[in-house]
C-alpha positions, 0 to 999 in steps of 0.5 A: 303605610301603602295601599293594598291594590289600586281601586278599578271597580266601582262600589256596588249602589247597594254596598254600604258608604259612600259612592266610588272605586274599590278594589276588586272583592272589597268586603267589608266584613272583612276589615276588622277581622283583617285589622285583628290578625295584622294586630296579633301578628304586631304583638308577636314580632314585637315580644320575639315569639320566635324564637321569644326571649324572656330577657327583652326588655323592649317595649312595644306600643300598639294602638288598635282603633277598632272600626266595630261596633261603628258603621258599617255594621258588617259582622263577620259570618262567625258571629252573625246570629249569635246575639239577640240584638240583631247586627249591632249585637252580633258586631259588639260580640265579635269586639269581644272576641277581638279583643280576646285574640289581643289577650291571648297573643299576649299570652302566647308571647310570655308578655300579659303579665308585663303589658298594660292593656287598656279598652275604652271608646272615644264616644257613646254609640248611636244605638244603630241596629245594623239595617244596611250595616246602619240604621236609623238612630236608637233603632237596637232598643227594639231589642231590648237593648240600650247602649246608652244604659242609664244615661240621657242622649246618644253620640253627638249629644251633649248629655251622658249617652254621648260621653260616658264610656267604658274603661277598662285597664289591666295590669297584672302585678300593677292594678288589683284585679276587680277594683274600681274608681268612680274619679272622673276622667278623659281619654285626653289623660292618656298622654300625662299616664305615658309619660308618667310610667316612663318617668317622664315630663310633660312640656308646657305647650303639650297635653294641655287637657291631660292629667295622669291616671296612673295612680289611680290605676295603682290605687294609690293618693295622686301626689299632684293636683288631680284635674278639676274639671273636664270639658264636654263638646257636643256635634253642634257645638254646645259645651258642656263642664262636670266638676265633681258631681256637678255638670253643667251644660251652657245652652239648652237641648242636647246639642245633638241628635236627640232634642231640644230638652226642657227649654231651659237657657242652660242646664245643671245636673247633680251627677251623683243624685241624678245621673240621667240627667232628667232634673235640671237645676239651672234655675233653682235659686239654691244652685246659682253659686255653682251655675256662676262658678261653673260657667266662669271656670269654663269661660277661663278654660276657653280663654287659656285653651287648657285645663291642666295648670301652667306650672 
């Protein structure tokens, strides 16, 4: 809520961002160890550690939007060397033990047993090896490395390696400690999943892209209806909708950073059978029903500017 100092030196040319003033002994291997103590010290206050009293009931929300492992690509000291996938890994391994630090102030607070914890990402990595706490695009596969792992692109793409992120939840008491769900979801869905553990109600102008995951989490049969497809955007604007198994992608290319593709006017992907996204069915006369169904479904989401139904 206020700056820190007021910026009197000018960044060095070799110092990784953009050029301009900062503040005298500006480090930027210091921020996310920075952001992880002010994090921790957060869920201390908010669970009364000192002294704790165990018959509080007040919530507490702590959004922590980590600058790892984004550029800059500055790994603290601790972790420099300590991965095999030069500074990219080592910053992935420093996430890791930020991410234990949130756990383990839950726990010093009597309150990992009470908190739903969620670690996801809002896109898939560029795959930057760390040179100059950057790098060129997909350089870390020189280590043997795939951030993307299976799937087709990287960031900006419009193909999995874009899109396709980790989620992960815990909820002891709540969500059965190693289950799984293959059902497709959106970071969108967190708004309808709050809402839905406080027992409230969404209003009709907000959320319209949001569907609770909550039983999902619980395991359990959605009473409602479960979303019907998810819209995928790329940086250069090409737009992409997965319904159920089916993915189809309105242009050709990546709409991105990595290629034009095959040169196909549009493509269509069978998810389950081909999750690389390497045979195109966009126009395989056997798949024109799902190609006209798909594009008349997104161009109605286009013209409601919303997914979620209005009732």
């Amino acid at each position: 809520d206020r700056t820190i100092g007021i910026p009197t030196e000018q960044k060095p040319d070799d110092m990784f961002g953009t050029p301009g003033p900062m503040i005298k002994g500006w480090r930027l291997d210091r921020v996310m160890p920075t952001l992880t103590q002010k994090a921790v010290e957060y869920v201390t206050a908010e669970s009364d550690v000192k002294p704790f009293n165990k018959k509080s009931t007040r919530p507490f929300f702590l959004y922590f939007p980590l600058t790892a492992p984004h550029t800059p690509i500055a790994p603290a000291k601790q972790f420099q060397g300590t991965s095999k996938a030069g500074a990219y890994g080592d910053y992935v391994q420093q996430v890791d033990w930020t991410v234990g630090q949130i756990i383990t102030a839950l726990r010093q607070a009597h309150q990992a047993d009470n908190t739903l914890v969620i670690f996801t990402s809002d896109n898939g990595s560029p795959g930057r090896d760390g040179t100059n706490m950057n790098g060129p695009t997909s350089s870390v596969r020189k280590y043997g490395h795939n951030p993307s792992y299976i799937y087709r692109g990287i960031k900006a793409d419009i193909w999995e390696g874009g899109h396709h992120v980790a989620f992960i939840a815990r909820w002891p008491g709540r969500i059965k400690p190693g289950s799984k769900n293959d059902e497709t979801v959106c970071l969108t869905d967190f708004m309808a999943t709050v809402a839905d553990i406080l027992g409230e109600k969404l209003p009709m102008d907000a959320g319209e892209d949001s569907f609770s995951l909550l039983p999902y989490l619980l395991g359990e049969v959605p009473k409602e209806l479960r979303r019907e497809a998810v819209v995928h955007h790329s940086i250069n604007g090409l737009f992409a909708i997965r319904c159920g198994k089916w993915k189809l992608i309105d242009g050709a290319g990546s709409g991105g950073w990595s290629g034009k593709g095959d040169g196909q006017p549009g493509q269509l992907y069978d998810m389950q059978a081909n999750p690389s996204e390497k045979n195109n069915l966009y126009n395989n006369p056997e798949h024109q029903h799902i190609v006209k169904r798909l594009k008349a479904l997104l161009t109605e989401y286009k013209k409601n500017g919303r997914s979620r139904p209005m009732t």
